[in-house]
C-alpha positions as CSV (number, residue, x, y, z in Angstrom):
1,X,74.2,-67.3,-78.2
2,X,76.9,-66.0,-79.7
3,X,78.5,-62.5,-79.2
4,X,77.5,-60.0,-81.6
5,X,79.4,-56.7,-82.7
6,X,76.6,-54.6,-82.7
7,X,77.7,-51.0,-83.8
8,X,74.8,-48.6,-82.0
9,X,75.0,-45.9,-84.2
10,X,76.1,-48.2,-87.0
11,X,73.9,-48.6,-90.5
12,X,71.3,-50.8,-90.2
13,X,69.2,-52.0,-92.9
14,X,65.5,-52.5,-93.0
15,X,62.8,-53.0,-92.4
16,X,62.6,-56.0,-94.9
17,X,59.8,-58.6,-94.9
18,X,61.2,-61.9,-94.9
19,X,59.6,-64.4,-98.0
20,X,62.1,-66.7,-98.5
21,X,63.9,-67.3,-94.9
22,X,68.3,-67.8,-95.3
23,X,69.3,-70.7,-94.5
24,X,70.7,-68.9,-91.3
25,X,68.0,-67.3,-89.7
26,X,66.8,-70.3,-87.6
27,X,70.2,-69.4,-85.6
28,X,69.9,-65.5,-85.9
29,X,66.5,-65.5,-84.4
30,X,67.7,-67.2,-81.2
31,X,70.5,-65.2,-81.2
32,X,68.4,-62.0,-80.9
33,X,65.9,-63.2,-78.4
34,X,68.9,-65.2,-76.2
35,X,70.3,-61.3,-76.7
36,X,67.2,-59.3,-75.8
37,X,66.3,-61.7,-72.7
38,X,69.9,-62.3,-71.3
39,X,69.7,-57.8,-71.1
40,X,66.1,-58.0,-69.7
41,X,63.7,-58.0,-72.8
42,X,60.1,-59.1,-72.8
43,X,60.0,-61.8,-75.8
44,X,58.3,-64.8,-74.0
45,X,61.7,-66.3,-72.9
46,X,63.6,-66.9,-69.5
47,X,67.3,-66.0,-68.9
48,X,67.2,-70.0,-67.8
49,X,66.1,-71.2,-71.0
50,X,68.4,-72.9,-72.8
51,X,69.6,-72.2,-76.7
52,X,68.0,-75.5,-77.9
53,X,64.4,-73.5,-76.7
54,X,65.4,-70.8,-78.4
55,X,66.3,-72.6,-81.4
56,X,62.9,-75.0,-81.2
57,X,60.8,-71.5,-81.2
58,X,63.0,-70.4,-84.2
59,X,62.7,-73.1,-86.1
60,X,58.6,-73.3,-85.8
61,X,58.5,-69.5,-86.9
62,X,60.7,-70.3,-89.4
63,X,58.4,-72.6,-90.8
64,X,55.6,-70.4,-90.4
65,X,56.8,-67.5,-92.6
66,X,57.5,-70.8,-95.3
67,X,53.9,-71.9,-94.8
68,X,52.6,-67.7,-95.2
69,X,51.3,-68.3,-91.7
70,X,53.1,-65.6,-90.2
71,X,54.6,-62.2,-91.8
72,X,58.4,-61.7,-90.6
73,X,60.0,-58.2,-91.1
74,X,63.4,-57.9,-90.0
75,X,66.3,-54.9,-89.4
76,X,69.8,-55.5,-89.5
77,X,73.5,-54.8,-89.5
78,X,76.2,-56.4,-91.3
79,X,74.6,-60.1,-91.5
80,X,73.4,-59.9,-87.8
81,X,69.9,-59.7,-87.2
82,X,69.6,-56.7,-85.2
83,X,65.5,-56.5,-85.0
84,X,61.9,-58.3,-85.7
85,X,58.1,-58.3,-85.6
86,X,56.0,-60.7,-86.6
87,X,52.6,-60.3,-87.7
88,X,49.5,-63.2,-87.7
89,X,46.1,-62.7,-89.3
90,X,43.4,-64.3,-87.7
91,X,42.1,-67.5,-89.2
92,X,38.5,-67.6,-87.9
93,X,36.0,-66.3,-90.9
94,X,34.6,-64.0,-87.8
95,X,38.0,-62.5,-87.0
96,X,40.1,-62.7,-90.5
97,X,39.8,-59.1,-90.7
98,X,42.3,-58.6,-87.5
99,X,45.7,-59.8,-86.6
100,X,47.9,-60.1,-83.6
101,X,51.7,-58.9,-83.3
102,X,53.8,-61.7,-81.9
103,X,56.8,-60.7,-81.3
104,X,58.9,-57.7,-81.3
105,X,62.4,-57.4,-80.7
106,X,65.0,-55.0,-81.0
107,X,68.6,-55.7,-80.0
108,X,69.4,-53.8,-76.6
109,X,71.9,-52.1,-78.0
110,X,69.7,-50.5,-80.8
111,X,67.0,-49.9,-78.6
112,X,65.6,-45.8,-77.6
113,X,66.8,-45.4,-81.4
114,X,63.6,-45.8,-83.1
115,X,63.7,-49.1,-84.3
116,X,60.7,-50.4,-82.4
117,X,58.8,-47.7,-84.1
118,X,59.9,-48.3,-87.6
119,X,59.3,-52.2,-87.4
120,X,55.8,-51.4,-86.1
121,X,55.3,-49.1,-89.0
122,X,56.3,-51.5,-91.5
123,X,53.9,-54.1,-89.5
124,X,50.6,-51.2,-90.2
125,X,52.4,-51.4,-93.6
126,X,51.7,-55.1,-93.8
127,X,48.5,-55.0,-92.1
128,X,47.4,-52.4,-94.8
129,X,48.2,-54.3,-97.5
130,X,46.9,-57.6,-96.6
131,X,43.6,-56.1,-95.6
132,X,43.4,-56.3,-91.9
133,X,41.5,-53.1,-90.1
134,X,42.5,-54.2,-86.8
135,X,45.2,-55.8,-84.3
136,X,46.0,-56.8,-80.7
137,X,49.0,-57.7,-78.8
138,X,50.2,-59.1,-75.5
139,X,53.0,-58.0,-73.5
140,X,54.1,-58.0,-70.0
141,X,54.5,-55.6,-67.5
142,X,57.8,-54.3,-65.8
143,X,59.3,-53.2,-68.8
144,X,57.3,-49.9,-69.3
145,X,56.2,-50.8,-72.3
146,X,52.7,-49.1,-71.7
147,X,54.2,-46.1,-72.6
148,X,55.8,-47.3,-75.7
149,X,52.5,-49.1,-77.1
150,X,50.6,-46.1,-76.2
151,X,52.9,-43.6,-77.6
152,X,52.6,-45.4,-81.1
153,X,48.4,-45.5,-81.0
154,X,47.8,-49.0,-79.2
155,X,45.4,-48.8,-76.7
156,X,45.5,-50.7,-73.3
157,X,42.2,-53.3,-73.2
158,X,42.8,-55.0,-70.2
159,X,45.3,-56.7,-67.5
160,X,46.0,-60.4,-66.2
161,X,47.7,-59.9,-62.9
162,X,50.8,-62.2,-62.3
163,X,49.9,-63.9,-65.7
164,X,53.8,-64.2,-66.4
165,X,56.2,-65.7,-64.2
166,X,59.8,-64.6,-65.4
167,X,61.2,-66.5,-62.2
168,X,60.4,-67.8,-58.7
169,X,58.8,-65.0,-57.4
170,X,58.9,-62.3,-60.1
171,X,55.2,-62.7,-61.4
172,X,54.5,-60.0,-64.3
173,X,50.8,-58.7,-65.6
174,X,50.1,-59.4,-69.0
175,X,48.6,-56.7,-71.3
176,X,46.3,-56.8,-73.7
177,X,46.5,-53.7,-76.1
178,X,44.6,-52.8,-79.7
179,X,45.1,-50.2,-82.2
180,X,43.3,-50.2,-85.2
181,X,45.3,-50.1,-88.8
């Protein structure tokens, strides 16, 4: 990871959706989640995970948003990517009328600023205009995200106690939530 001169109050561009990924962004994407979990974040990564994870996890998103299998929207600042979500429509005939957020990260020195609820508006945006009527997402607990989900019109479905282990003996619940678009 490298260190990144993120400028809180700073102008940040975006949201964008991301067609034709930069050569770059493999690298920018690990950057941001090594950045997010090293201060705490829940993206689906351990502080003990090494960049070459990272990178692997980048790389196959990457290749998703080539393949139209995933829609990536992006924030950032000055050539560092500050912010993401990604958004997958189901594939089953039964379910291609939903999707799921994947991911969504906002660099911790941006987040409480309102970037988590503009990339999730751009993601209703993109749910809108590729016909989906509802989605779901999974996080974890201990983050209080409840409260951030909820105040933005996702509604908790259900919980899987201890489903996440962050580290020896720090066992999270993971949450289901819904909303509809």
């Amino acid at each position: 990871m490298t260190g990144s001169n993120i400028d809180a109050d700073g102008f940040i561009s975006g949201p964008h959706r991301v067609d034709t990924p930069h050569p770059d962004l493999v690298d920018a994407l690990a950057d941001l989640w090594g950045r997010v979990t090293v201060a705490g974040g829940a993206v689906g990564f351990s502080p003990t995970d090494s960049i070459d994870q990272l990178r692997a996890a980048a790389a196959s998103l990457v290749e998703d948003v080539r393949g139209k299998k995933v829609h990536l929207i992006t924030i950032g600042q000055q050539h560092v990517l500050v912010g993401l979500a990604v958004l997958r429509q189901r594939q089953l005939p039964v379910r291609k009328h939903t999707g799921e957020l994947v991911w969504l990260a906002v660099d911790p020195e941006l987040q409480g600023k309102g970037w988590g609820k503009k990339l999730l508006d751009a993601v209703l945006v993109q749910a809108q205009a590729i016909g989906l009527e509802k989605l779901d997402l999974v996080t974890r607990s201990g983050h209080d995200l409840e409260r951030f989900y909820e105040a933005q019109g996702w509604v908790e479905r259900g919980r899987w106690p201890g489903a996440v282990r962050v580290a020896t003996g720090d066992d999270r619940d993971e949450i289901w939530f819904t909303r509809d678009v």
